[in-house]
VMD Tcl script that draws the C-alpha trace (Angstrom):
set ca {
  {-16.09 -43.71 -23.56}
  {-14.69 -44.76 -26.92}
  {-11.14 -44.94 -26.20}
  {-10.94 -41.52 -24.95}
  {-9.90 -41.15 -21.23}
  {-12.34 -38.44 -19.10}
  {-10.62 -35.73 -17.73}
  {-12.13 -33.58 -15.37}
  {-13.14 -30.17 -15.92}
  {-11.85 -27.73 -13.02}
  {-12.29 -24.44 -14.28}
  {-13.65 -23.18 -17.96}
  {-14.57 -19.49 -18.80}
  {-13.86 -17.72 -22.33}
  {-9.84 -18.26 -22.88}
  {-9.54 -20.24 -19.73}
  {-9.55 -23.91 -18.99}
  {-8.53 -26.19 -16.01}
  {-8.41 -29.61 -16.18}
  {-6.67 -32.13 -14.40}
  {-4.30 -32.47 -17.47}
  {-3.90 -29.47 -18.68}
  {-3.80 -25.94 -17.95}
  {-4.95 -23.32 -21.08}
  {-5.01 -19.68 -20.93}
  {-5.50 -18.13 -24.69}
  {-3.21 -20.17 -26.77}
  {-1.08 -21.50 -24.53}
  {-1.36 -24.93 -23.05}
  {0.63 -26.35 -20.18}
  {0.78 -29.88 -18.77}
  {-0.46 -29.71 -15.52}
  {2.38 -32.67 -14.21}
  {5.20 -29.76 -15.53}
  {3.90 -26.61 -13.66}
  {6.44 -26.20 -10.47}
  {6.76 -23.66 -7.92}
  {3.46 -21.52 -8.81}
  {3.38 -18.41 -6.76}
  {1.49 -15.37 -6.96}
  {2.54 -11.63 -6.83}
  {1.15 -8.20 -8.15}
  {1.88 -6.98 -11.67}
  {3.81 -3.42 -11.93}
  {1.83 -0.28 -11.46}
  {0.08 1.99 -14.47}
  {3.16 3.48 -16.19}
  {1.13 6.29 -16.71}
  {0.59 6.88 -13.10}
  {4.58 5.89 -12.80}
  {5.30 8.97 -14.71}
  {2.47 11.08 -13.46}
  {4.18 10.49 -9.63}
  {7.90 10.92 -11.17}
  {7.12 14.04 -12.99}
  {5.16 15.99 -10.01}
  {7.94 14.84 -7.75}
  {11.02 16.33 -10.11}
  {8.95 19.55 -10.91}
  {8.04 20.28 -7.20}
  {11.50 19.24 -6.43}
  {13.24 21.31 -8.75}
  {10.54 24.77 -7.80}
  {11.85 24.09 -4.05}
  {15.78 23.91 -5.22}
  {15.25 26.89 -6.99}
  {13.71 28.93 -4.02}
  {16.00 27.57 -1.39}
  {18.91 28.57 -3.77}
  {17.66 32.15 -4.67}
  {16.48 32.97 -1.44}
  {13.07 32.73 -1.84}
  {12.20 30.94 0.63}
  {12.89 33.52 3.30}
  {10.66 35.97 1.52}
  {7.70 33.41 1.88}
  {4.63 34.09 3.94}
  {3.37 31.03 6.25}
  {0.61 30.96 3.86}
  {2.89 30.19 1.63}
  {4.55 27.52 3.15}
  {1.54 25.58 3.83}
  {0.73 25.59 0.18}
  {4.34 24.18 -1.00}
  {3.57 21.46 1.79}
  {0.16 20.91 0.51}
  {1.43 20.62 -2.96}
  {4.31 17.80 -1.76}
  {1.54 15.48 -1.13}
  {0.78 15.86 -5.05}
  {3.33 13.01 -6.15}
  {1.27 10.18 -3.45}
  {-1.85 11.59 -4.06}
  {-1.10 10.73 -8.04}
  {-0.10 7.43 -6.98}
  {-3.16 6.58 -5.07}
  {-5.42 7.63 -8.00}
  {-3.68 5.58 -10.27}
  {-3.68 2.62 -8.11}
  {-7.34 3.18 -7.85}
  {-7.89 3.47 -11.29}
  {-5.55 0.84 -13.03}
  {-4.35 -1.55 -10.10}
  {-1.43 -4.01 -10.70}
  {-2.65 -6.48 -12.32}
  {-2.80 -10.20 -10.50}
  {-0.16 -12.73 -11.97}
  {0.18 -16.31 -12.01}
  {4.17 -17.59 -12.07}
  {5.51 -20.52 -11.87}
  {8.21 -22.94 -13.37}
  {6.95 -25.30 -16.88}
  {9.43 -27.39 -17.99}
  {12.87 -25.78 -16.31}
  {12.13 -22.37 -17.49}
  {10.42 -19.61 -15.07}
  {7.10 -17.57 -17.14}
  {4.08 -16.08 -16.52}
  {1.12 -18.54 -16.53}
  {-1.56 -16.44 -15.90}
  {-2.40 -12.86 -15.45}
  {-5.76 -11.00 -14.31}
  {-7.09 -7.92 -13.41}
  {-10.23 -9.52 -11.34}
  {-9.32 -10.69 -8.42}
  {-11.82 -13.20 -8.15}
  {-11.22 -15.03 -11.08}
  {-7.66 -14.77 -10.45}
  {-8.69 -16.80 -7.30}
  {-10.70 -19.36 -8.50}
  {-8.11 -19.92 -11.35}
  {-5.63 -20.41 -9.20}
  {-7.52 -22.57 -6.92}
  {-8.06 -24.95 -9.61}
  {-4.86 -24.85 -10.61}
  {-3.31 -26.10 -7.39}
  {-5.87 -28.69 -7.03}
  {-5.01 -29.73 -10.63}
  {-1.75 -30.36 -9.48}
  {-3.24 -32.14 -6.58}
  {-4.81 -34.45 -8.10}
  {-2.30 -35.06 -10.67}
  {-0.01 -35.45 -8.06}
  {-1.46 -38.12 -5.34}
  {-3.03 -39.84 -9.16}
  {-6.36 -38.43 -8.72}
  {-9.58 -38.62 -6.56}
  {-13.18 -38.12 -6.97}
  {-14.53 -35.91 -4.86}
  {-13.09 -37.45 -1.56}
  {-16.30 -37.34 1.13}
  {-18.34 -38.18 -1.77}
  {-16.32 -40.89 -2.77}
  {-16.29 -42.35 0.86}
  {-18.99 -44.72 2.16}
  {-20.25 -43.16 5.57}
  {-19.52 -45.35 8.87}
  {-23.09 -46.28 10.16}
  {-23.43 -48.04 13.43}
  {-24.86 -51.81 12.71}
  {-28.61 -51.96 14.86}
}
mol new
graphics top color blue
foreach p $ca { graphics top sphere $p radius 0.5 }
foreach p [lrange $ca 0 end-1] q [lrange $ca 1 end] { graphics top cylinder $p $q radius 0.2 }
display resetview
């Protein structure tokens, strides 16, 4: 090493690097020894499947306001009435397929230098995982000044024969 100190490498895939120092996602780079209060939570849902849901809901809603209040709804058979109930499950069943399709993303947030932002943000669970499990062992390690791997790093107790 020519002056340079070695840091170790936690985490690295395309846009995404963990070391002990230093925490970069894209073109942002955070200190690791600044990052406070990380926490994880889902992202909002698919705005198109917000809408989708909203929409259903008013329209459905507004078709039974306007039978109840012309007296429709006494003329309907039980037929009838078992389709508007099967149609009132539109609005979840919208919600559930959007879900499915475009889930809430994962997301990373935590506290850098006094001021609360999104670190990190992922749509694979996984990775969101092992990024974040690098992350808190990042701080770790920058925390209790940093180890090697510890039951590596310790000499095994043998009995003396």
């Amino acid at each position: 090493m020519t002056g340079r100190q070695k840091t170790t490498l936690l985490y690295a895939r395309p846009g995404i690097i963990v070391t002990v120092d230093r925490f970069t996602v894209g073109r942002n780079t955070f200190r690791v020894a600044d990052l406070t209060h990380l926490r994880s939570r889902r992202g909002p849902h698919d705005r198109i499947a917000v809408r989708a849901v909203a929409t259903s809901g008013a329209m459905i809603a507004g078709v039974g306001l306007l039978l109840g209040f012309t007296g429709g709804l006494q003329r309907l058979t039980a037929g009838a009435y078992l389709m508007f109930g099967a149609v009132l499950l539109v609005p979840a069943l919208l919600g559930l397929a959007g879900d499915r399709w475009r889930p809430p993303a994962y997301e990373l947030w935590g506290v850098y230098r006094g001021e609360e932002m999104l670190l990190f943000s992922a749509d694979d669970e996984r990775q969101f995982g092992q990024v974040t499990r690098a992350l808190v062992r990042a701080r770790e390690m920058n925390r209790y000044g940093g180890w090697n791997e510890p039951l590596a790093s310790v000499d095994p107790w043998r009995p003396s024969r």
